[in-house]
Structure formats: structure tokens, C-alpha cells
C-alpha positions, 0 to 999 in steps of 0.5 A: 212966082211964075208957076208952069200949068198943065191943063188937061182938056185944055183946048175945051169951053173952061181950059181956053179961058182958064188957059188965057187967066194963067198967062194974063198973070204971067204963068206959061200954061201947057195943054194937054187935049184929045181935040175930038170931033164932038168938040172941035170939028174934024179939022180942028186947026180950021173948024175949032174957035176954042183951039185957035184961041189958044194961039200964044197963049199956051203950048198945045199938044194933042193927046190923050190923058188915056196914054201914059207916053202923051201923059209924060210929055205933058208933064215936062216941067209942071209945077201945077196941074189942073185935071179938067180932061173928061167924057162929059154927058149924063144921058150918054154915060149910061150906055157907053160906060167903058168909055167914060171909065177909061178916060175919067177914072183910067186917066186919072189913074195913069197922071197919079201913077206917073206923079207917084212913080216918075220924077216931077216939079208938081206940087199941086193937083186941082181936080175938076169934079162935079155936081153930080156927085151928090145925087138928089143933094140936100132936103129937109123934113118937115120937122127940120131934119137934113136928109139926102134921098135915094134916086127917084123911082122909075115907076113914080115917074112914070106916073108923072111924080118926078118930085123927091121922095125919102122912106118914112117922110112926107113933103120935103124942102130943097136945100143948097148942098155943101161939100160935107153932103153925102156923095151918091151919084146917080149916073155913070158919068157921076160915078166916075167924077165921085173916083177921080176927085176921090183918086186925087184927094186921097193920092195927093197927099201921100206923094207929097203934093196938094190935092184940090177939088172944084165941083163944078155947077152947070156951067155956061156962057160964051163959047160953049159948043153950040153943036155938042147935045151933052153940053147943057140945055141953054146952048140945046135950047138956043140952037132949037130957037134959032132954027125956029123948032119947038123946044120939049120940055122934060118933066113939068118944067120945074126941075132946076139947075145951079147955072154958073157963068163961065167968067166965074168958074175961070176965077174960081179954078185959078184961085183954088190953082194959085192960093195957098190956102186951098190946099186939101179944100174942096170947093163947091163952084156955083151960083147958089140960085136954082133955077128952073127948066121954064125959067131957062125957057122965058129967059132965053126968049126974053133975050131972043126977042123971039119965041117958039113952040113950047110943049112940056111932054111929061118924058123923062130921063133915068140918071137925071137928078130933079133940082140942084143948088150949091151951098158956096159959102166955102168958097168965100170963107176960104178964097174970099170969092163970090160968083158975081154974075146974076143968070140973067146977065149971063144968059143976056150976054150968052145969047149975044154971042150965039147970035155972033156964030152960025147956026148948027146942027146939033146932034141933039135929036140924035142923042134923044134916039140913042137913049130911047133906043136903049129904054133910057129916055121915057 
């Protein structure tokens, strides 16, 4: 049965491509998008490939999930709503935390009000969360324990210690971390997500709709902004190699990430949209595979055919977790999906695509001075 999608933040890297997955299967899709400049240009109908795609695909409406009025309007006709509209960027959230309270924990606020308060055809709410809300994750001791560490210490990374520690234990092994792992962030921008998933998932049900979670890994692949700096380090690193700048490598180079293609993320989120039986399921939505900063620099190269300057520079950034792998065995126990591109397969086909668009200038050097500026980058 044809369901009618509010995206919020729809006109972004995953709401365009989730947008065109719910029209390919018949579904008439609204959005709901602040079009900012860090995103789309300061003329989005002519700077924004991401707004253009959206052309009879769906319907746009530019807005903001911080106003109840641009909110309602949305909502006209929903029967689901896939709440991805958020301020995104760990570095920046550490110093500009109003914003990202109000539009991330503030706007989810208002769509529950509006769903619990006014009359509404939704019977379903997916909540785009995030890695960051576990914090370090999952370790294991040495005699086989399960624990969950504390924040690094500033000071043991000043000393160039970034691995992670937990009181009373010695060397520690990385586990994938499943959805039943303790949740402690530690950014504000991990903070919020941990209170809009928790809005969601606890409001949901009392007002008679499904709640859904999706945490999403590191997101990447075709077109991903390649001027935004809080938009992950392969499109940072891409953009530097392309101008031919040297790339700092932050730490030792051996703090990893769980990169996630976009192809499998869109899959992903439409299943946990569609299928009846994700609801109330949170879901983590990743590759499985931790990989490494130097592994993300060789791979890059590789696909480049080209090599610059590398310098592993010892700084570091408070907020930053030092690896990351999802555990997503539910996802395939329960939806039957598997991520199905391997990193270098997306990186291959990332790279062949920025090689399609013009180079930019980044912000990136910008975003380093802002944090360093308030003693947050070291």
C-alpha cells in the first residue's frame, strides 16, 4: 500500500537518495529542508546538485523542523515520518551547543508535540540516531569481561596515549558494539541524538504510533558534500589530495571508524520505514569493519593514482572517540539485510565520482582555527 514520507532534512546526502528509494517503490515522498548554506550554496536552486535531484521525486518545502508552523504544513498527510533533520559535526557542537539543542533535541520536541496534540494520518516515526551515542563503545578485558570506558583523558593524550583505558584493567580489546551497549556520548552533538532517539522511542508508543531507531555508522559515498568540513574525513581528505595539500593525520593514525556506504544506509532506513517488523527495534546501520585513519589515507591514494604529503601530527580533538564498529547482526536477524559493499568498493566508486565535480574550497582549515581557538583541538 502506498504510504505518503515526510523526510525531514530530506534535501541532505541520505534524504535525496532515500527520497528517490520511496518513489521507486510508488510512495509519494514530502520534504522538509532548511536548505542551508554549509550544505546546499547560497542559491540552492542553482549552486545545490543534492536539491535539483529532488525534482519529481518529491515535493520540497523549505523550513525548518525548529518551527511548529513549517512543521504542520510537513505533516499535511504523513502516514510516515523519517526524522533525519539534524545539526551534524562533533568539533563544532562542542562550542555551539544552543544550536545543536535547539534544532536536534528542540525540533524533535515540537514533531512529538505536534503528533501527540494535533490530528494526524502517521503511524510511524523512524529516528535517525548515531554511533555517537555509545561513547568509547564495547571492550573486553583480558579475562573476558565486557566493559564500556570513560572518555579518554586529556592529559593521557597529551602524552601521546590516545588508546583506551578503564580503572583497574590493563590492555583492552575492541568489540563490535550492539544495540543493548551502554549509551554515553561524549559530545554535545552525541548527547542530542542519544535525546532525540530517546524522545522518539519513548513518546512513540504512548500516542499510538511505531517508534523506530536507526544508528547510523560513518556514512559516505557519492554525493556527499565535498565543501561541508563536518561531513567526514573521506571527502576532507579528498579535497586536500585534489588540490595537492598535505593531509595531518590526527593521533597515530590508527583510530577507526565503521564507514558505511550510502547505498546500504538508503536500504537500510527504507526497511526499518516499510517493514512491520521493525517496529520498536532499534537497529545499528553499519558495515561491521573498523577501519583505520591510514588505512582511509592508502585507500584514497590507491584510488587517486595520485599521492600527497602525509604528516601524522600527534593533535587531537576532546570529543573524539578513538575506534568505533557496529555489531549488525539485528539488522539481519530481524530485517534480513546485510550491508553488501565492501570499503574499498565504495571508496573506488566515492572517488570516481568526486572526480566528476569541481574542486572546492573547504572550510576545513577554518573549522581546525575555530576549535583550536577555544582550546578544543590540541
Amino acid at each position: 500500500m502506498p504510504e505518503h514520507v515526510l523526510i525531514t532534512g530530506g534535501a541532505g546526502f541520505i534524504g535525496t537518495r532515500l527520497a528517490a528509494r520511496f518513489a521507486q517503490d510508488g510512495h509519494s515522498v514530502t520534504v522538509l529542508d532548511a536548505l542551508i548554506p554549509q550544505v546546499h550554496g547560497d542559491d540552492p536552486a542553482t549552486t545545490s546538485p543534492l536539491l535539483r535531484s529532488l525534482d519529481g521525486v518529491a515535493t520540497v518545502i523549505e523550513g525548518t523542523v525548529t518551527s511548529v508552523d513549517d512543521l504542520r504544513r510537513a505533516l499535511e498527510g504523513a502516514t510516515i515520518v523519517v526524522h533525519l533533520a539534524a545539526e551534524t559535526g562533533t568539533g563544532q557542537s562542542m562550542y555551539e551547543i544552543d544550536r545543536y539543542v535547539d534544532a536536534n533535541v528542540g525540533g524533535t520536541a515540537k514533531l512529538l508535540d505536534l503528533l501527540a496534540n494535533e490530528d494526524n494520518t502517521v503511524w510511524r516515526v523512524v529516528i535517525a540516531s548515531s554511533r555517537s551515542i555509545y561513547g568509547e563503545g564495547s571492550y573486553r578485558t583480558a579475562d573476558g569481561r565486557l566493559v564500556y570506558p570513560s572518555h579518554r583523558a586529556d592529559a593521557d593524550m597529551a602524552a601521546g596515549d590516545f588508546e583506551v583505558h578503564h580503572p583497574g584493567e590493563g590492555a583492552l580489546t575492541l568489540v563490535p558494539t550492539d544495540e543493548d551497549a551502554k549509551l554515553h556520548p561524549s559530545s554535545v552533538y552525541g548527547i542530542t541524538k542519544q535525546m532525540q532517539e530517546s524522545l522518539v522511542m519513548t513518546v512513540a508508543p504512548t500516542i499510538g504510533k511505531e517508534g523506530v531507531s536507526v544508528r547510523y555508522q560513518n556514512v559516505y559515498g557519492p554525493g556527499q558534500s565535498l565543501k561541508n568540513p563536518y561531513t567526514g574525513i573521506l571527502s576532507i581528505f579528498s579535497t586536500l589530495i585534489r588540490q595537492g595539500k598535505d593531509i595531518n593525520i590526527f593521533e597515530d593514525g590508527e583510530e577507526s571508524r565503521d564507514f558505511v556506504y550510502i547505498d546500504d544506509v538508503v536500504e537500510a532506513t527504507y526497511l526499518a520505514s516499510v517493514d512491520e517488523r521493525a517496529a520498536g527495534q532499534t537497529f545499528n546501520v553499519g558495515s561491521g569493519v573498523a577501519t583505520t585513519v591510514n588505512e582511509v589515507v592508502a585507500a584514497l591514494f590507491e584510488a587517486f593514482g595520485r599521492e600527497v604529503p602525509t604528516r601524522i601530527s600527534g593533535h587531537y580533538r576532546l570529543g573524539d572517540i578513538r575506534h568505533n564498529v557496529a555489531d549488525t547482526a539485528r539488522l539481519e536477524q530481524v530485517l534480513g539485510f546485510r550491508p553488501r559493499t565492501t570499503f574499498r568498493e565504495g571508496v573506488t566508486a566515492f572517488v570516481e565520482w568526486v572526480l566528476t565535480e569541481p574542486v572546492e574550497e573547504d572550510g576545513y582549515q577554518r573549522s581546525l582555527d575555530e576549535m583550536s581557538k577555544r582550546n578544543l583541538l590540541k
